[in-house]
MARNU-599167 format. One record per residue (C-alpha): residue number from 1; residue in three letters; x, y, z. Coordinates in steps of 0.02 Angstrom, whole numbers, plus 50000, padded with zeros to 5 digits. Example, Ala and Ser with C-alpha at 12.3 -4.5 7.8 and 13.67 -1.06 7.14 Angstrom:
+-----+---------+-------+-------+-------+
! num ! residuo !    px !    py !    pz !
+-----+---------+-------+-------+-------+
!   1 !     ALA ! 50615 ! 49775 ! 50390 !
!   2 !     SER ! 50684 ! 49947 ! 50357 !
+-----+---------+-------+-------+-------+
END
This chain:
+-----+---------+-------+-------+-------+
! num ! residuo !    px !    py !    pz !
+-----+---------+-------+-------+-------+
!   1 !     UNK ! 54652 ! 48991 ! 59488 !
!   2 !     UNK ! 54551 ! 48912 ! 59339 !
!   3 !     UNK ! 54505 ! 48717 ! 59340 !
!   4 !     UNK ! 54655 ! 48672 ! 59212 !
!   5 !     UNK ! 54783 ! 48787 ! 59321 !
!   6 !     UNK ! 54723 ! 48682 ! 59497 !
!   7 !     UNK ! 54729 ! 48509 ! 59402 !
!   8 !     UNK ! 54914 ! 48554 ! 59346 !
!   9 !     UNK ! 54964 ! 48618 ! 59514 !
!  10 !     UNK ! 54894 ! 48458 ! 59609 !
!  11 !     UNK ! 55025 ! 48387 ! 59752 !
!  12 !     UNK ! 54908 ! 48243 ! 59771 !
!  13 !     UNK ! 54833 ! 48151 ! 59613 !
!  14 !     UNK ! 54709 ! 48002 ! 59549 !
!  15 !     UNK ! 54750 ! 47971 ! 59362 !
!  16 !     UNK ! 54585 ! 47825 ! 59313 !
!  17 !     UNK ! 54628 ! 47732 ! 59154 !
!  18 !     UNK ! 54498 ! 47620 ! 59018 !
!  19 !     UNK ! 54538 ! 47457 ! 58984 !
!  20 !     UNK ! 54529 ! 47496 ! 58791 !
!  21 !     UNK ! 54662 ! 47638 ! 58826 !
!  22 !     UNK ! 54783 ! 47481 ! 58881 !
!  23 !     UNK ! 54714 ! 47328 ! 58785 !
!  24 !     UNK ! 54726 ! 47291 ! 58574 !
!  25 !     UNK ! 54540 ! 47265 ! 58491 !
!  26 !     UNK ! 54593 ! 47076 ! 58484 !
!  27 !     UNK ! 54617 ! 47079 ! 58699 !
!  28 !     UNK ! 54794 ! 47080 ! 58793 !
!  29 !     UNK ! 54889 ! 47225 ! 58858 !
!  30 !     UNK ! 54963 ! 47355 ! 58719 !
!  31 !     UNK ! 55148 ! 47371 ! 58801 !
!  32 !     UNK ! 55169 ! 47534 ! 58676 !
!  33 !     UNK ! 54977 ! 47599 ! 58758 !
!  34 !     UNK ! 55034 ! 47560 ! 58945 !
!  35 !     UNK ! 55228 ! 47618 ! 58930 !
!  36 !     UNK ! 55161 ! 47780 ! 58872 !
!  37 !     UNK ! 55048 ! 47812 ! 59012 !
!  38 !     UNK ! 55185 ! 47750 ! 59134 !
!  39 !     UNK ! 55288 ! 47892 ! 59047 !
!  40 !     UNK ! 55200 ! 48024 ! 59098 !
!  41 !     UNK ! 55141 ! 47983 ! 59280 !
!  42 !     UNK ! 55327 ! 47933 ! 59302 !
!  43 !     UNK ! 55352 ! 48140 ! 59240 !
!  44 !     UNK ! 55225 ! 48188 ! 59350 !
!  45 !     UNK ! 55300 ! 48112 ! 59498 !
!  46 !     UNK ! 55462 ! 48180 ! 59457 !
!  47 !     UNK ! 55391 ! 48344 ! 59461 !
!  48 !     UNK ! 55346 ! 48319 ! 59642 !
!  49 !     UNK ! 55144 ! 48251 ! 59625 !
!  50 !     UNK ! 55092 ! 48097 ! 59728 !
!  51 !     UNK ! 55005 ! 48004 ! 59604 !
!  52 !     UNK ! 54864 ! 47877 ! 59609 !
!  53 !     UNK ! 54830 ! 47757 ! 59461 !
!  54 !     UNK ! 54643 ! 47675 ! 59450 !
!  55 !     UNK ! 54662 ! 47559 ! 59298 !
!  56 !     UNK ! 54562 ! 47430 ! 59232 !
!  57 !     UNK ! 54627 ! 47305 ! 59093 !
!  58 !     UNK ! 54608 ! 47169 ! 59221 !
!  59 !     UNK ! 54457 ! 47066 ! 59122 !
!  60 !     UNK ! 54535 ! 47115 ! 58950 !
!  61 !     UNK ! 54712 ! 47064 ! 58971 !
!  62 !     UNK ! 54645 ! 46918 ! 59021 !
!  63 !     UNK ! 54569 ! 46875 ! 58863 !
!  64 !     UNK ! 54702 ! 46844 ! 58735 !
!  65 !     UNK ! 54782 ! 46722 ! 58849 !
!  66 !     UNK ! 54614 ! 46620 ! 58895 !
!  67 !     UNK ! 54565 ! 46603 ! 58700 !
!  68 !     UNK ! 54446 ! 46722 ! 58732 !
!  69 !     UNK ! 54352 ! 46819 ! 58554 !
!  70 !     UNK ! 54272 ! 46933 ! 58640 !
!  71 !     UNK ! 54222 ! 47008 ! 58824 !
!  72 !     UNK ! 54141 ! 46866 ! 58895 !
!  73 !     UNK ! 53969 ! 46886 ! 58961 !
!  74 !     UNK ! 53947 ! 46785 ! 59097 !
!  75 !     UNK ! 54000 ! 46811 ! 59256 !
!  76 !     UNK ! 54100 ! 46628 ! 59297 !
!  77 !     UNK ! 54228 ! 46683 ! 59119 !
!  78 !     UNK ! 54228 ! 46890 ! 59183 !
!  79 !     UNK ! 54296 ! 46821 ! 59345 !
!  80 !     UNK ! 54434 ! 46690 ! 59262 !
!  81 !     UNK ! 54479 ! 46832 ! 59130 !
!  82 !     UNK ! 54530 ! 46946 ! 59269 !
!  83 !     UNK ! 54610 ! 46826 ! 59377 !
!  84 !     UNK ! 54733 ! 46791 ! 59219 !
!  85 !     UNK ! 54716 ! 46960 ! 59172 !
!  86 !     UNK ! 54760 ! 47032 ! 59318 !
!  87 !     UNK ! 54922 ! 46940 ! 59363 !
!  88 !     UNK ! 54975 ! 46991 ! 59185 !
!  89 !     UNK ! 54906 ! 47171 ! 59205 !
!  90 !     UNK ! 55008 ! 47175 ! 59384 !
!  91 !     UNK ! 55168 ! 47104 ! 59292 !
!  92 !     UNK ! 55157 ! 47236 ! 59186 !
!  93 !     UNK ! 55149 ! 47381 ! 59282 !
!  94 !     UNK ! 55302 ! 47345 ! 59386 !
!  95 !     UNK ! 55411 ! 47321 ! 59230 !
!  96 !     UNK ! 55358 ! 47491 ! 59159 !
!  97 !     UNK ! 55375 ! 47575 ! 59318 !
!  98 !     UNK ! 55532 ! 47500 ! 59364 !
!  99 !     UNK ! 55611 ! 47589 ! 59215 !
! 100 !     UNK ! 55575 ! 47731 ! 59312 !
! 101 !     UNK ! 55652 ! 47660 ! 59479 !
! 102 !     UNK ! 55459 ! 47659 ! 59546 !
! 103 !     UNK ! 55394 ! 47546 ! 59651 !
! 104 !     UNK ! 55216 ! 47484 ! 59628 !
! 105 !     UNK ! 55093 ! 47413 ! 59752 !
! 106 !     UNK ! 54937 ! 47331 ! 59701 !
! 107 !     UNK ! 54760 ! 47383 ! 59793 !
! 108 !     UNK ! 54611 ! 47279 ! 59731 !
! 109 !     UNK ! 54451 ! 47339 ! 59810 !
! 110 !     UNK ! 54263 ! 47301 ! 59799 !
! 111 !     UNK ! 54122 ! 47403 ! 59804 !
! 112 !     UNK ! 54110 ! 47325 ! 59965 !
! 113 !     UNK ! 54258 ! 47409 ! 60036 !
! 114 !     UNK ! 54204 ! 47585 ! 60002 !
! 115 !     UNK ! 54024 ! 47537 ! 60059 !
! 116 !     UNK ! 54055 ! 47460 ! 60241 !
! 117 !     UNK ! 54141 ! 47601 ! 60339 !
! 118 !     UNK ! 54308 ! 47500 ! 60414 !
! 119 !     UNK ! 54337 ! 47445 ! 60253 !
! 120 !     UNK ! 54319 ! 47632 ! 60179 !
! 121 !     UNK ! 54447 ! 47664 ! 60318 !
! 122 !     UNK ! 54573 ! 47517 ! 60303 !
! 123 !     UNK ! 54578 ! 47566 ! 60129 !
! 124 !     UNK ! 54611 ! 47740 ! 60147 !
! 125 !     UNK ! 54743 ! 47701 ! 60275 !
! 126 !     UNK ! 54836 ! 47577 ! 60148 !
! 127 !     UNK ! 54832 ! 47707 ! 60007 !
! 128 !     UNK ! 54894 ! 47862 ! 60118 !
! 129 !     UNK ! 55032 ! 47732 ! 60176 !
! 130 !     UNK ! 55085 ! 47683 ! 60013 !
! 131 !     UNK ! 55096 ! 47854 ! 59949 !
! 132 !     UNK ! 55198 ! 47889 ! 60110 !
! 133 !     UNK ! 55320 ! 47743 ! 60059 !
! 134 !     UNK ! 55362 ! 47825 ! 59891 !
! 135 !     UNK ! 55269 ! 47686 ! 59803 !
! 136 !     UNK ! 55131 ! 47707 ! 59657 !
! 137 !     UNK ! 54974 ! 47626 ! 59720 !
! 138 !     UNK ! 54875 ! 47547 ! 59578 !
! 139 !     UNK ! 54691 ! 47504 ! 59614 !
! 140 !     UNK ! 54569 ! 47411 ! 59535 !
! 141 !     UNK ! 54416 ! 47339 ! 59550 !
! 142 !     UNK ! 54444 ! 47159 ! 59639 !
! 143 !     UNK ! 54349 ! 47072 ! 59483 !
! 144 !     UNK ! 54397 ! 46904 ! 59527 !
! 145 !     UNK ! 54272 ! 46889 ! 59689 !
! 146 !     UNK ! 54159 ! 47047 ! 59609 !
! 147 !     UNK ! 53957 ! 46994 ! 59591 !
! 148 !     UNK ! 53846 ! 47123 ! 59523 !
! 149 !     UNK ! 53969 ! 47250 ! 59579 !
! 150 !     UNK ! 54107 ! 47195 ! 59428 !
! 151 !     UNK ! 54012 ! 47320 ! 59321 !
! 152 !     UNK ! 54056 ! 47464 ! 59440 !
! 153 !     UNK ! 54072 ! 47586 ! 59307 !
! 154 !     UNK ! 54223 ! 47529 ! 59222 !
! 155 !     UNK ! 54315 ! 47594 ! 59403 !
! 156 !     UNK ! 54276 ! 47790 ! 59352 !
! 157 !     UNK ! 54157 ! 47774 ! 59485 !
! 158 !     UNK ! 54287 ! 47703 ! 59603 !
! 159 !     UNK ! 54399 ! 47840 ! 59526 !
! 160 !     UNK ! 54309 ! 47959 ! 59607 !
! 161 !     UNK ! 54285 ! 47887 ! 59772 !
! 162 !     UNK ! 54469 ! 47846 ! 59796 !
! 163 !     UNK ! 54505 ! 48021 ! 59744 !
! 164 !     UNK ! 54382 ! 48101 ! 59890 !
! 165 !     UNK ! 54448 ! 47964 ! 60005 !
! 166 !     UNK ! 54624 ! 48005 ! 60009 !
! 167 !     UNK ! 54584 ! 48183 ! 59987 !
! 168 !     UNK ! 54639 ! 48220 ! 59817 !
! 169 !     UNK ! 54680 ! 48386 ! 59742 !
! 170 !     UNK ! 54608 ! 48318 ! 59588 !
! 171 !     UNK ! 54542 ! 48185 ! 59462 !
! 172 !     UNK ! 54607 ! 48139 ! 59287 !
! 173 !     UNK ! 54510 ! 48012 ! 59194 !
! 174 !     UNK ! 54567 ! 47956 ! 59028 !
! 175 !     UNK ! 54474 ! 47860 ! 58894 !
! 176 !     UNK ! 54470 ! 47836 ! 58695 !
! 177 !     UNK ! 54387 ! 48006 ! 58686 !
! 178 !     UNK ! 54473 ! 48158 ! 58674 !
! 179 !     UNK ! 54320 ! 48251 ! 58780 !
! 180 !     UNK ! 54140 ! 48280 ! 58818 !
! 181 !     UNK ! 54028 ! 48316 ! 58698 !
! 182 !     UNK ! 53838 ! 48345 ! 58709 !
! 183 !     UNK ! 53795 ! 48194 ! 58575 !
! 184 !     UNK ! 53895 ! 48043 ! 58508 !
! 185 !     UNK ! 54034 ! 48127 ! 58419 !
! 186 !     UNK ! 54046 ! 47999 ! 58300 !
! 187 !     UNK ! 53889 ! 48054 ! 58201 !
! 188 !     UNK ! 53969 ! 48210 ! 58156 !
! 189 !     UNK ! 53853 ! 48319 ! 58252 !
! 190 !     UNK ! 53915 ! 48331 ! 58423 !
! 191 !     UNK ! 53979 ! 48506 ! 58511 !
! 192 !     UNK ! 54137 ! 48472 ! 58606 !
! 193 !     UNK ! 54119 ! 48543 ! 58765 !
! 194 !     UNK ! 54280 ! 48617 ! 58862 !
! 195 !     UNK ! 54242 ! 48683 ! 59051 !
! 196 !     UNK ! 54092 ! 48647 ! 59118 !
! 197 !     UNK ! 54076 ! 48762 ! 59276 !
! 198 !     UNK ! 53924 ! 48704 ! 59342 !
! 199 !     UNK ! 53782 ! 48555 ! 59332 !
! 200 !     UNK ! 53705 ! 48679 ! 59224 !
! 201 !     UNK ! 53814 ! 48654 ! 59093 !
! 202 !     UNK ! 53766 ! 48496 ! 59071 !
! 203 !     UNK ! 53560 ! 48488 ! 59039 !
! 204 !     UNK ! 53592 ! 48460 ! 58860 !
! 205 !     UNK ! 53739 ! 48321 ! 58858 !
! 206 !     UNK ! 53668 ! 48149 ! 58787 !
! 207 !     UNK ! 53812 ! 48038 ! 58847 !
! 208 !     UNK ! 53808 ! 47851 ! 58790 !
! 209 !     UNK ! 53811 ! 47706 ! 58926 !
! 210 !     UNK ! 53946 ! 47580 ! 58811 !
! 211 !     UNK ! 54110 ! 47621 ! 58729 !
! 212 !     UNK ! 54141 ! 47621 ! 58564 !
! 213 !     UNK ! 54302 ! 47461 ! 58585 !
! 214 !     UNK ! 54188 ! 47328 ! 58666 !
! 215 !     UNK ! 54336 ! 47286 ! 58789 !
! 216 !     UNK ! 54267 ! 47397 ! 58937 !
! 217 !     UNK ! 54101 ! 47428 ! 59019 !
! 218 !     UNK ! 54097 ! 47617 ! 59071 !
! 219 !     UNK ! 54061 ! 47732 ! 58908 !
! 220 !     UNK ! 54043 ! 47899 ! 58914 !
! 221 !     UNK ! 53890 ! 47923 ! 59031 !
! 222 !     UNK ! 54003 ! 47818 ! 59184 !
! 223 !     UNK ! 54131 ! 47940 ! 59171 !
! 224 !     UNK ! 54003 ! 48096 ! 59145 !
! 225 !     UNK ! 53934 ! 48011 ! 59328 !
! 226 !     UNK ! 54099 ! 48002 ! 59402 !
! 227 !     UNK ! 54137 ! 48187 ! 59349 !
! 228 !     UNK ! 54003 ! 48247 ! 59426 !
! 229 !     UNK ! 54031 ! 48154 ! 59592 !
! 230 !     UNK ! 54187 ! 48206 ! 59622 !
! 231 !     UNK ! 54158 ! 48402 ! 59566 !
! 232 !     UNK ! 54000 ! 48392 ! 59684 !
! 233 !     UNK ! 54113 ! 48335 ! 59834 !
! 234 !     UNK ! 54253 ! 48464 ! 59787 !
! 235 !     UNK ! 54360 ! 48376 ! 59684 !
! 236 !     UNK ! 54409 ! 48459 ! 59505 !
! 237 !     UNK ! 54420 ! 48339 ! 59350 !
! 238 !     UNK ! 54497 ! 48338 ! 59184 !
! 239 !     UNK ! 54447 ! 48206 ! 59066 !
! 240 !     UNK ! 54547 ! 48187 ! 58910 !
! 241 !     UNK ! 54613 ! 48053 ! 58781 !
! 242 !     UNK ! 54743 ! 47928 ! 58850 !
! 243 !     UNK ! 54841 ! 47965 ! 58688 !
! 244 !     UNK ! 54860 ! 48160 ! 58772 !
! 245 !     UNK ! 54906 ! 48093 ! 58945 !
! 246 !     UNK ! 55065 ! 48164 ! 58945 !
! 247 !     UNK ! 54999 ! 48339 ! 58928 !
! 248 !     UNK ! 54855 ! 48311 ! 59022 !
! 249 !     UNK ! 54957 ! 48273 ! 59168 !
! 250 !     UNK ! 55066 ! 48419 ! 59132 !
! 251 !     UNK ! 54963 ! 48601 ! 59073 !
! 252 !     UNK ! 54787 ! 48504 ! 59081 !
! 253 !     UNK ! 54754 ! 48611 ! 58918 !
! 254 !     UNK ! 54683 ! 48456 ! 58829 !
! 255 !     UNK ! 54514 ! 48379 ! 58842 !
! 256 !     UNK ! 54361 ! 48435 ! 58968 !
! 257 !     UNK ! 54378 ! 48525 ! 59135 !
! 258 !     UNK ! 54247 ! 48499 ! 59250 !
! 259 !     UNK ! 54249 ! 48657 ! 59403 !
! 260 !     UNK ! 54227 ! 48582 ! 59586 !
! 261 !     UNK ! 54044 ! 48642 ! 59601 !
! 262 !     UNK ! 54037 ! 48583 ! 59790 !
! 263 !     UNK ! 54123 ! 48601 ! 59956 !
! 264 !     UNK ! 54246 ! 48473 ! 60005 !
! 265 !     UNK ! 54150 ! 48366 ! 60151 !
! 266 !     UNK ! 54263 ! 48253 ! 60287 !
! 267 !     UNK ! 54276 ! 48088 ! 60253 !
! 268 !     UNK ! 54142 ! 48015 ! 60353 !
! 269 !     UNK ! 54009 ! 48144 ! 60274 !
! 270 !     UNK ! 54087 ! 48099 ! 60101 !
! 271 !     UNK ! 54051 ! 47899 ! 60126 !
! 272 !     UNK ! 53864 ! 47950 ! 60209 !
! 273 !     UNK ! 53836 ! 48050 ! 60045 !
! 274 !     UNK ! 53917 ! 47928 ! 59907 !
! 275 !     UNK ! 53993 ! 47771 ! 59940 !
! 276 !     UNK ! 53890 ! 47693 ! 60103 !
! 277 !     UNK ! 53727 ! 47579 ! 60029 !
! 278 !     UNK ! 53572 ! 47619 ! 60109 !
! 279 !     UNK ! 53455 ! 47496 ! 60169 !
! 280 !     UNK ! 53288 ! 47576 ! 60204 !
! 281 !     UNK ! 53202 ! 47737 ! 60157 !
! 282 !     UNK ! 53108 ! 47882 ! 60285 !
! 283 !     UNK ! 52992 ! 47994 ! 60217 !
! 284 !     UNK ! 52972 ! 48161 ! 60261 !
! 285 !     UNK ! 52849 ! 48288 ! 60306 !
! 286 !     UNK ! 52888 ! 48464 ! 60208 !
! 287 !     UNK ! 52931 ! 48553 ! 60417 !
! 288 !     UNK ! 53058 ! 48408 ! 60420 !
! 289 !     UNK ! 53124 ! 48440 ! 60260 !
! 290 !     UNK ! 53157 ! 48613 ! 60286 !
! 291 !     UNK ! 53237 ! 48576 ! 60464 !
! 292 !     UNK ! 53351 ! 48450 ! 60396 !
! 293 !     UNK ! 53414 ! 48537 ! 60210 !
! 294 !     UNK ! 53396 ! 48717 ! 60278 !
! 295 !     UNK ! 53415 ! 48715 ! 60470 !
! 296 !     UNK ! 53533 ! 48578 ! 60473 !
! 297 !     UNK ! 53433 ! 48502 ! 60607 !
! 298 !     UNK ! 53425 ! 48316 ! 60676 !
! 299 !     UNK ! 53262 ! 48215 ! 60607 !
! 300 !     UNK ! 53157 ! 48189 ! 60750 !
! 301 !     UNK ! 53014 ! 48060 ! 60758 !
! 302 !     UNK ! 52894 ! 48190 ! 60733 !
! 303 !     UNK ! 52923 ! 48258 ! 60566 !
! 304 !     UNK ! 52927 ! 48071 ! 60482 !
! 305 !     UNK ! 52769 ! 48019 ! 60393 !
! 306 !     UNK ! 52829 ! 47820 ! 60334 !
! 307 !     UNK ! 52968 ! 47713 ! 60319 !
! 308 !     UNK ! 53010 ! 47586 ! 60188 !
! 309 !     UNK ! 53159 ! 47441 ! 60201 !
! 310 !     UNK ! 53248 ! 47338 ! 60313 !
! 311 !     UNK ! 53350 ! 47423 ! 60422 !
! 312 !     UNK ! 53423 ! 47417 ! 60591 !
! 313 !     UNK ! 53507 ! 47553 ! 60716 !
! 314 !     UNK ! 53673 ! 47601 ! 60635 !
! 315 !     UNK ! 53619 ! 47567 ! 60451 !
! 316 !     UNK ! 53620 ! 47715 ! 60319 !
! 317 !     UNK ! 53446 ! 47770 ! 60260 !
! 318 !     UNK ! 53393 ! 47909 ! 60145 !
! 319 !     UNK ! 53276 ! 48037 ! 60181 !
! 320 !     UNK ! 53168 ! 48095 ! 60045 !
! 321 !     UNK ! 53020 ! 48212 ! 60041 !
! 322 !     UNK ! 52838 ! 48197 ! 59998 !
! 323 !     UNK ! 52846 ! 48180 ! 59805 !
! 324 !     UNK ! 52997 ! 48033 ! 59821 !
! 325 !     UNK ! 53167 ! 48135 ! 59784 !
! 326 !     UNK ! 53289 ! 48105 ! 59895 !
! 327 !     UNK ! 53350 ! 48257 ! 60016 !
! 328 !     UNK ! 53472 ! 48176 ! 60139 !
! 329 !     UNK ! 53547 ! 48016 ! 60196 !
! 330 !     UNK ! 53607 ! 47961 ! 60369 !
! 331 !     UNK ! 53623 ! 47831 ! 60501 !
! 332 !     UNK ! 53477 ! 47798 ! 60601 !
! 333 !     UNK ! 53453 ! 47757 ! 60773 !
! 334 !     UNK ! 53308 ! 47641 ! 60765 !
! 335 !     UNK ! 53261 ! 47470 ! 60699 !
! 336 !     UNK ! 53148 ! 47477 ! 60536 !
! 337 !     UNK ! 53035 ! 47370 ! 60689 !
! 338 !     UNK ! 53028 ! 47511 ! 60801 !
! 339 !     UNK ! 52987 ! 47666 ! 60700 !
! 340 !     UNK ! 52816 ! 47659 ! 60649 !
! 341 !     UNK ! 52739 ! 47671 ! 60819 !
! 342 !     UNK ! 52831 ! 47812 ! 60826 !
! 343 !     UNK ! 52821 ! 47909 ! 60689 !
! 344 !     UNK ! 52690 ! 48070 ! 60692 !
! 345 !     UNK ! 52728 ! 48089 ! 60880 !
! 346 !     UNK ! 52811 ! 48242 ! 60979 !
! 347 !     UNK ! 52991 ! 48178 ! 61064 !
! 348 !     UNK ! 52897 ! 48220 ! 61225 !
! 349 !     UNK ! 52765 ! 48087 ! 61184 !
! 350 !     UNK ! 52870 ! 47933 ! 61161 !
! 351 !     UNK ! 52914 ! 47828 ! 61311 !
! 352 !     UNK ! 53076 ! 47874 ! 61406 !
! 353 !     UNK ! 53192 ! 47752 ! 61331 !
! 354 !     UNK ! 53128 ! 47809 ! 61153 !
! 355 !     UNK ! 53153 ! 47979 ! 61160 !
! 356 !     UNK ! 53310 ! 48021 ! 61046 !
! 357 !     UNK ! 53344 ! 48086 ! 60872 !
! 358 !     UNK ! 53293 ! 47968 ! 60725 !
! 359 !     UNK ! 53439 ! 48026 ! 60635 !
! 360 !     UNK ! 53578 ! 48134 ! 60742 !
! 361 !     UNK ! 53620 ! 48302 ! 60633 !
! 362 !     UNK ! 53823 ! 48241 ! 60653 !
! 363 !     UNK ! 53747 ! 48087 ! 60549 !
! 364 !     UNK ! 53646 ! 48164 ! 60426 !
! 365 !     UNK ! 53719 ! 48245 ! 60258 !
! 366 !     UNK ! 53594 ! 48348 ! 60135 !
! 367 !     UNK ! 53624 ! 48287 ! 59964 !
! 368 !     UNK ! 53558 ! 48460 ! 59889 !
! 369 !     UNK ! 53737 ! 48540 ! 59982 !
! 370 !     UNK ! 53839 ! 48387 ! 59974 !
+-----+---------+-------+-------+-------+
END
């Protein structure tokens, strides 16, 4: 089955939406913009799909209402934008819905909740529950308590986690562009670029970090990211125009199909790869490298050569390799306090009570087959 054939055949599906796909160039919601993309997730559910909707808007619906120009800057207006915004954005949502008789429930995370692992959980246990209910979950980034996280990729990051957490048969992300292309398409230049089978396929794409309406934050290269997260962990992803979401979510013969070019890991090995934070770095000898990438072997004291961080047992660490690049993450059994004296040393060596794997092989996840 080809990429476009297993997007249109999903059973389960995350449809992420750009604020300025929803919002006018002078801020508030577009009803004409948001009751069309209502439209056709309401068709896709009627055609049997679970669907989940990642939208942001939150900050620029907000904007109109405040007196607001322009996308604030600071982080004190971002957060009162979206607490109007969202309200509004929320309002909005169950009225266009409910012309559908669809119930709508409301799930604003943090990068917080996908990072700490009972959040990760409680959240996918809310989602699979709504979907279970019948209802349309709608998820955004909670942008109203959001720090440095509020610039989470416009939520096509988030996209693509909620899509691996509730086990998604796919990802559509739509934006003001019609597809990828391997420059700025707006010089004239650019190649537009329809599958992309592999990470190959993408060494010559130059995608640019803003959008072109000033209302959002992602641009092309955030949802280029996301894309490739999500086909790494065996999720397949269509981006496309919000103005074709209706066939989009119907033949997927519109826009950019990007192949799952990984395996599909459980949950737990998912978060370990993507979502957890890690809070200290070991390096690795090239023997440990190999055991842990190729073998699929625990780390043992022995084959680490430093550490870096602030870390304690239980935290997630990477594991990278002589030269720096990372080869692994997972969660460590020691305090950052107790592993350099002993580090270098044979398990046989250390003192009774020490003698256990620095990083358990059920713990550890090798980002080169992740």
């Amino acid at each position: 089955m080809t990429t476009r054939a297993t997007v249109a055949a999903a059973r389960l599906l995350v449809v992420k939406v750009g604020s300025s796909s929803l919002t006018t160039a002078a801020g508030g919601l577009d009803p004409a913009r948001l009751d069309a993309l209502v439209d056709a997730v309401a068709t896709r559910r009627a055609a049997g799909t679970q669907v989940v909707l990642v939208s942001s808007g939150a900050i620029a619906a907000g904007l109109a209402p405040l007196g607001l120009a322009r996308r604030p800057r600071d982080l004190a207006t971002q957060q009162a934008a979206a607490s109007v915004g969202q309200l509004a954005l929320g309002h909005a949502y169950v009225s266009s819905f409910g012309r559908h008789s669809l119930r709508v429930g409301q799930v604003l995370l943090t990068a917080d909740d996908v990072v700490r692992r009972s959040h990760y959980r409680n959240a996918q246990r809310t989602l699979t529950r709504l979907l279970a209910l019948g209802a349309v979950p709608v998820v955004n980034e909670n942008d109203t308590v959001a720090t440095d996280e509020i610039r989470f990729g416009d939520n096509d990051r988030l996209a693509a986690l909620v899509a691996h957490l509730i086990g998604a048969d796919a990802l559509i992300l739509l934006s003001d562009v019609d597809s990828l292309y391997d420059g700025d398409p707006r010089l004239g230049d650019a190649r537009r670029i329809a599958e992309v089978a592999s990470p190959a396929d993408l060494t010559e794409v130059r995608a640019g970090a803003t959008g072109a309406s000033g209302l959002g934050t992602g641009g092309m290269a955030s949802k280029l990211a996301a894309a490739r997260l999500a086909s790494a962990a065996g999720v397949p992803v269509l981006l496309a125009a919000a103005s074709d979401a209706l066939r989009a979510l119907d033949t997927a013969d519109v826009g950019t199909a990007f192949a799952a070019s990984g395996r599909r890991l459980t949950s737990r090995r998912f978060w370990l790869a993507y979502a957890a934070d890690a809070n200290g770095t070991l390096t690795l000898d090239n023997g440990a490298v190999t055991a842990v990438v190729d073998r699929r072997r625990s780390l043992l004291a022995a084959g680490i050569t430093a550490t870096k961080g602030e870390f304690v047992a239980g935290d997630v660490v990477e594991l990278a390799d002589l030269t720096g690049r990372v080869i692994a993450r997972g969660v460590t059994n020691f305090d950052a306090t107790e592993l350099p004296a002993l580090i270098g040393h044979s398990t046989h060596d250390l003192p009774a009570d020490r003698r256990r794997e620095v990083v358990h092989a059920d713990d550890l996840v090798p980002l080169r087959q992740a």
